[in-house]
C-alpha positions in Angstrom: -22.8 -18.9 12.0 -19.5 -20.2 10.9 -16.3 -18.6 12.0 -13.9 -17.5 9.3 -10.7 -19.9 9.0 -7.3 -18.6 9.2 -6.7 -18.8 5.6 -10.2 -16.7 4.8 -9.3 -14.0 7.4 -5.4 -14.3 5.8 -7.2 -13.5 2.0 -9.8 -11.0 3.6 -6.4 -9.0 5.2 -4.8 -9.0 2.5 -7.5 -8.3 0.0 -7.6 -4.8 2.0 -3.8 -4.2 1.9 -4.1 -4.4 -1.9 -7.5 -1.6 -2.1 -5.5 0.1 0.9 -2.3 0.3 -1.7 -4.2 0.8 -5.0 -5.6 4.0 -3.2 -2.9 5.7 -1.8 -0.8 4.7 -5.4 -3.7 6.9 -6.9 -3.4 9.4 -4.1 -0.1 9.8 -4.6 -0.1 10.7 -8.4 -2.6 13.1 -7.4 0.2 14.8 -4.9 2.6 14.4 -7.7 0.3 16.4 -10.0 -0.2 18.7 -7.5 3.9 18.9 -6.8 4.3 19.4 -10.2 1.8 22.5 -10.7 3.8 23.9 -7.7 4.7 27.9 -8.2 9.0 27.7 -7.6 9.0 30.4 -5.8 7.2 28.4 -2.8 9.3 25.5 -3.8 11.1 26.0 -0.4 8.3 25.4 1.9 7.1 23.0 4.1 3.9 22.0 2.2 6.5 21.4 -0.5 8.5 19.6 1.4 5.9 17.7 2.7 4.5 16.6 -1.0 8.1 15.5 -1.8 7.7 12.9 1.3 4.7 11.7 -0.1 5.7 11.2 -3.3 9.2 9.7 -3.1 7.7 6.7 -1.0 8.4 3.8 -3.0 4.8 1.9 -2.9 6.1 -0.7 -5.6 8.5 -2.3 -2.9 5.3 -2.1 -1.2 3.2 -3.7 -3.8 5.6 -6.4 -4.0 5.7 -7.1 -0.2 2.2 -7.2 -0.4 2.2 -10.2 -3.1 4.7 -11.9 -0.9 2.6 -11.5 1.8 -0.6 -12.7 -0.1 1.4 -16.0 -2.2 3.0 -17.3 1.3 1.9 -20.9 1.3 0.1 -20.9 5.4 0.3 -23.9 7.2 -2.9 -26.4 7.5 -2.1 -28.2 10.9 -2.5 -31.2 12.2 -0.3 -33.2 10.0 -1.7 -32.0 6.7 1.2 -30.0 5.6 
């Protein structure tokens, strides 16, 4: 059985970063919805505090480190680049 190249394993990585992100983007709008049903008197807690973590992470900086990531043009070898 064949080996994967560099390049497959490199598009197989990064395929999963980009299902890894889509799912904690949709996570995340669900600890947003859940931040936002939040009764303000317990707006001073620590589970509050902890969905406020979670959702002020910036996953489009992500996103687009991610497409830099999957658009960097790898090197070939041996003379071909």
């Amino acid at each position: 059985m064949r080996q994967p190249s560099r390049p497959e394993r490199w598009q197989r990585a990064t395929d999963q970063m980009r299902e890894g992100l889509d799912e904690l983007k949709a996570l995340q709008e669900e600890y947003q919805d859940w931040m936002d049903n939040f009764p303000e008197n317990a707006q001073s807690s620590a589970t509050y505090e902890k969905l406020e973590a979670v959702c002020d992470l910036d996953l489009d900086e992500l996103d687009s480190q991610i497409d830099d990531i999957m658009n960097i043009d790898l090197p070939k070898g041996f003379g071909r680049d």
